[in-house]
Each structure stands twice: as structure tokens, then as C-alpha cells.
C-alpha positions in Angstrom: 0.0 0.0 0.0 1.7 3.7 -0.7 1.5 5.6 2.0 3.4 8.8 1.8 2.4 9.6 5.6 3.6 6.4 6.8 6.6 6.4 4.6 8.1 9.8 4.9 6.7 11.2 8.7 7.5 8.2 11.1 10.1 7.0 9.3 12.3 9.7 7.9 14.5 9.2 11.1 15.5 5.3 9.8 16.8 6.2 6.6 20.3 4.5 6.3 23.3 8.1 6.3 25.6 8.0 4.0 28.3 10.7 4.1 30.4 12.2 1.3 34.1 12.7 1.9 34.6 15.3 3.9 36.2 18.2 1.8 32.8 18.0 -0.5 28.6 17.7 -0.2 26.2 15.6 -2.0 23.0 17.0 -2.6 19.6 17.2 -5.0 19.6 13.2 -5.3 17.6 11.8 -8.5 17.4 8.0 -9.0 17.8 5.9 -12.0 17.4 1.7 -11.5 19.0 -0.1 -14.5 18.9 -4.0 -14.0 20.9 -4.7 -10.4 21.8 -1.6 -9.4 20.3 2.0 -8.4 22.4 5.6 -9.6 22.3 8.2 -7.8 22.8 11.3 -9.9 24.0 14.2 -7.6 25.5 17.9 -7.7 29.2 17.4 -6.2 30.1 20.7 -4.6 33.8 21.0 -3.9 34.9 23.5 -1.3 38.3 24.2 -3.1 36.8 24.7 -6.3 33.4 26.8 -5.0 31.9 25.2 -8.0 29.6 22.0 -8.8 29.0 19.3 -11.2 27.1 16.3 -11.5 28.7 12.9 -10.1 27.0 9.8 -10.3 26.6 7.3 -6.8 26.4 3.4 -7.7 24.3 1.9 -5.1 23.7 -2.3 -5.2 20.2 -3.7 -4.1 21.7 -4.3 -0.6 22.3 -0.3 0.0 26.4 -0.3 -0.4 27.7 2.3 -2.3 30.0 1.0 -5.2 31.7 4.4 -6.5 31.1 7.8 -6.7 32.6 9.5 -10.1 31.9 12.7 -12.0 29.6 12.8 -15.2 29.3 16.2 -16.4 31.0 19.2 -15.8 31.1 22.7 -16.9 32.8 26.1 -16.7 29.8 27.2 -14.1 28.1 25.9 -11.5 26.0 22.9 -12.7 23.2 20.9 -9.7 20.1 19.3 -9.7 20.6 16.7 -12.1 17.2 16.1 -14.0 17.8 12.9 -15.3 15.0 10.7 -17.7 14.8 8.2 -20.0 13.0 8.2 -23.2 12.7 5.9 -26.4 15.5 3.6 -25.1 17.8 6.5 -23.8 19.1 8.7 -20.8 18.6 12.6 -20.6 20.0 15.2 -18.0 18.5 18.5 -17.9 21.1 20.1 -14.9 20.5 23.2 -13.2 22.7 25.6 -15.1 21.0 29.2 -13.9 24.9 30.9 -14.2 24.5 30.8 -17.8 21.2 31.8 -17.8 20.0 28.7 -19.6 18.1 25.0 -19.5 20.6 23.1 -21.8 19.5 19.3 -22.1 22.3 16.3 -22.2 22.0 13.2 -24.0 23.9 10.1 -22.1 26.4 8.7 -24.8 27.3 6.4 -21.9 25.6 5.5 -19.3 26.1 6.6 -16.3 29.6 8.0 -17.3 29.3 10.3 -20.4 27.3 13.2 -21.7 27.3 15.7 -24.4 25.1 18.6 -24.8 22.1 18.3 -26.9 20.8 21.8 -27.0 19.0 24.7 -24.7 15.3 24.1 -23.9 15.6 27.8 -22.7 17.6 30.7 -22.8 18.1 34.3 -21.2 15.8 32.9 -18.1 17.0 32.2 -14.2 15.7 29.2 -14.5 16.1 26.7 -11.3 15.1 22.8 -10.9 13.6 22.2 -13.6 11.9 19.4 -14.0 10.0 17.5 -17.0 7.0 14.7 -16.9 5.4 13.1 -19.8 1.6 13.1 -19.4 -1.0 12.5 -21.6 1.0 12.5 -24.2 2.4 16.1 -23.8 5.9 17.0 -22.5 5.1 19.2 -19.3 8.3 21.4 -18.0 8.1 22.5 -14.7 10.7 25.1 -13.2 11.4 28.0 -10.8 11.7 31.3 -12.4 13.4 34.6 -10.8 12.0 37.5 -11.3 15.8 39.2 -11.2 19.1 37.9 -9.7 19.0 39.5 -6.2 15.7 37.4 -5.6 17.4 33.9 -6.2 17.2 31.6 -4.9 13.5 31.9 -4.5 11.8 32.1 -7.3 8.3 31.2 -8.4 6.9 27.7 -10.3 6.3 28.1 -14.2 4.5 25.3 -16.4 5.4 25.1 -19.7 4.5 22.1 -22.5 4.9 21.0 -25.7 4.8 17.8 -27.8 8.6 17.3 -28.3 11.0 17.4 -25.5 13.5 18.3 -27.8 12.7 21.7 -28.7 13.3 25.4 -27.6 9.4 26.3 -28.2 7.6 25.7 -25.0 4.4 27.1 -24.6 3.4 28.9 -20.9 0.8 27.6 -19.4 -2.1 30.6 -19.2 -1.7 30.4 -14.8 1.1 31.3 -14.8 3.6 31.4 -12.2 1.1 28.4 -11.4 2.3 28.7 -8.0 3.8 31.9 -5.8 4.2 30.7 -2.6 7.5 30.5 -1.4 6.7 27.5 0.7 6.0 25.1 -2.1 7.3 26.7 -5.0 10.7 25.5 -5.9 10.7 22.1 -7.3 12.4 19.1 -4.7 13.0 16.0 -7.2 10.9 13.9 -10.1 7.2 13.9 -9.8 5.9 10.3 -9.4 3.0 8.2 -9.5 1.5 6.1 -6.8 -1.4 4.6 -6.6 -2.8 6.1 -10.4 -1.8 9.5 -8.9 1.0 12.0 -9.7 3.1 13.4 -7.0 5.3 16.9 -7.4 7.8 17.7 -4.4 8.5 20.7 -3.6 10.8 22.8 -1.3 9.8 24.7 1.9 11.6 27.9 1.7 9.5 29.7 3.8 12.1 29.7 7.1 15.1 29.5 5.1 16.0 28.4 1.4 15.7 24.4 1.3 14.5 23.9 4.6 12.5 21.0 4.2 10.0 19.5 1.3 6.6 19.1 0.7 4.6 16.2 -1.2 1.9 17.6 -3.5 -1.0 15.4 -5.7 -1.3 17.3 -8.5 -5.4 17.1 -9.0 -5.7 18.3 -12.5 -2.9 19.2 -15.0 -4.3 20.8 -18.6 -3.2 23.0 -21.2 -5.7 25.2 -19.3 -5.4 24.2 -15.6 -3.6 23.2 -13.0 -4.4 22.4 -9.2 -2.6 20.4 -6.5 -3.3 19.8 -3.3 -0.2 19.1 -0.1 -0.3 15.9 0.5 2.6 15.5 3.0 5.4 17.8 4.9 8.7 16.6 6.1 11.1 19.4 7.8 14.1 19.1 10.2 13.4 17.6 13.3 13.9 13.8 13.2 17.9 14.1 14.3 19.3 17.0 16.4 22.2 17.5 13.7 19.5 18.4 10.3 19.4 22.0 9.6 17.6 21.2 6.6 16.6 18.7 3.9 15.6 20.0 0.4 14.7 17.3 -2.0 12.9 13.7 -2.2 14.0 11.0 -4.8 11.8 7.5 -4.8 12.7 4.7 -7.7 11.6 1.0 -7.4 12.0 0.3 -3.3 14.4 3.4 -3.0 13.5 6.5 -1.6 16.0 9.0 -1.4 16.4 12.4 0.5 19.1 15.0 1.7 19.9 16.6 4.2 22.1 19.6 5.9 24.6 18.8 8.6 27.3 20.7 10.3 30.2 19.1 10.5 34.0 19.7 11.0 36.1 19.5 7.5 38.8 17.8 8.7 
């Protein structure tokens, strides 16, 4: 039986840790299963560099993690690693909002290598962005700035179109569909559970990425759109969270992070 309540609010506090090295963080986790094993697509944020990119977490049935390694890489900052498959193949739409763009990445591959297939949009502050195909229409969620002193909150857009593979999206009429700083931001892949479609989203109404909510969206048109919160998970469930951000779930894996202070060395 899914049960998001049961799942995420009593037992957030058994999920098994697992820390990166200490001179780095892991965070915005999207999952992929292929055959045995799950890969966990991540923005790697070195503290040297003050720059990430997307590295890729191997994770066998049993929970160990096999490697870590980086996939994609640019000249600026690149997280939340969208990654989908279509027709037979693996995509990555990354948060890229220092160039001002949505670029798309086809996997030449998998999970290792990537090469840039073009920009879904460009000249936008564009966060998280997030795709789902639906009723046989491409629908492209993201968080739009209004200016660059505002990041990072922003405000959800909806856009869609037939082809995923295209830089002519059309805005949905609503328009930012939804304002609220609380549940705006997108927090990892909508899902489907039990017939019904799931969009996380992050609570920034404390502080940016404080914790995430779980909404069922209840209608999604070229006209309308209405969801209802479902579920809220914030800091709480170990003294050392400060925050947690975004929700991942593939197969029997669920997925979350989570801010912690810690000493570097």
C-alpha cells in the first residue's frame, strides 16, 4: 500500500546516512534503477573549487555504495541533475541558472558520459527544472526569478509542448502556477503512486531548502492546474538536520538530503 504519511513522517528518522568525503557535499539526489543496481545522480560541490557538477553514486540492491565519479562538468556551476529516460535513452536537464540557460544532455554512456544536446531555454534564471510526460504532452516545470538579487526563490512556471527536444515551449495561461515561497521550488521527479501523480516541492519559507513538501497534483491541462499538499517533512527527526531539500523514490528506494554541520577535517 503507498502511504506517503507512513513512509516519509515516522520513518524519515531510519533512513540508512551515507556521508560524502569530507572536503565536498552531496546534494539534489535523482534516482535511476538499471537491471541490479540504483544511480544516484547528484551535484558534487567541492569547497576548493566553489563550483559543482554532477557525479554519479552506484548503489547495489543491498544499499552499499559501489563508486562515486563525475559525469558532467562545466565552466559554471551545474546541480540538480534532472535525469529521464525516453525511447531507449538517458537525458539530464542540470541546473545551469549561471548561464542563464536550461541546456539538455543526451547520455552517450551510461552513467559516465554526456554531451550537450541543445538549450530548452535561454536568457531565463531558471532553477530545478523538472519535466513529466503526461497525456502524451511534454510538461516542463521550473522556478523562475523575477531578477538575480531574488534567487534563490523564485516562483513555479509550467510550460509544454509535444517534443521534448525543442526550444518552443508554450506557458501555461496560470502562470507562475504557484507563488508561494513554501512550495514553489521544485524538490526532485514527480511520481505516480497509486494512479496518482506526485510533485515535491521545497519549503523555503524559514530559510531556502529547509524542508519538502509532497503535492497530488489534481488536475494538469493546457488550461489548468491544481494540486493539493499531501505530506510535509522538515528538520526535526535528528538534532544535527538543519535542513533537507529534496525527495527522490525509484523501485523500493527513496531517497532524500539533508544539511549537517560538520567539522572538514
Amino acid at each position: 500500500m503507498f502511504d506517503l504519511n507512513k513512509d516519509l513522517s515516522f520513518l524519515v528518522h531510519q533512513f540508512k546516512e551515507v556521508f560524502p568525503p569530507k572536503d565536498r557535499f552531496w546534494a539534489d539526489p535523482i534516482v535511476i534503477r538499471t537491471g541490479d543496481f540504483y544511480y544516484i545522480f547528484v551535484e558534487e560541490y567541492i569547497y576548493k573549487s566553489k563550483k559543482g557538477h554532477i557525479a554519479c553514486l552506484k548503489m547495489d540492491q543491498q544499499g552499499k555504495i559501489k563508486d562515486s565519479i563525475p559525469v558532467l562538468e562545466e565552466e559554471y556551476h551545474l546541480s540538480y541533475p534532472f535525469v529521464f529516460e525516453w525511447r531507449g535513452n538517458y537525458y539530464m536537464v542540470p541546473e545551469s541558472v549561471e548561464a542563464n540557460t536550461i541546456g539538455l544532455y543526451e547520455c552517450v554512456e551510461f552513467p559516465h558520459r554526456w554531451k550537450f544536446k541543445l538549450n530548452l531555454m535561454e536568457n531565463v534564471l531558471a532553477v530545478d527544472t523538472t519535466l513529466l510526460f503526461y497525456q502524451e504532452k511534454w510538461w516542463l516545470f521550473t522556478g523562475i526569478a523575477k531578477n538575480e538579487a531574488s534567487l534563490p526563490f523564485v516562483e513555479l512556471f509550467l510550460f509544454f509542448s509535444n517534443d521534448p527536444f525543442t526550444n518552443q515551449w508554450t506557458p501555461h495561461p496560470q502562470n507562475p502556477i504557484i507563488a508561494d515561497v513554501k512550495k514553489a521550488r521544485p524538490a526532485g521527479s514527480l511520481f505516480v503512486g497509486n494512479g496518482k501523480i506526485f510533485r515535491p516541492s521545497q519549503d523555503c519559507s524559514k530559510t531556502y531548502g529547509y524542508g519538502f513538501d509532497l503535492n497530488e497534483i489534481l488536475l494538469l491541462s493546457e488550461f489548468e492546474y491544481r494540486e493539493k499538499l499531501v505530506v510535509s517533512v522538515t528538520p526535526g527527526w535528528d538534532k544535527k538536520v538543519e535542513a533537507t531539500h529534496t525527495f527522490a523514490r525509484n523501485g523500493h528506494l527513496t531517497v532524500i538530503d539533508a544539511f549537517m554541520r560538520r567539522r572538514k577535517l
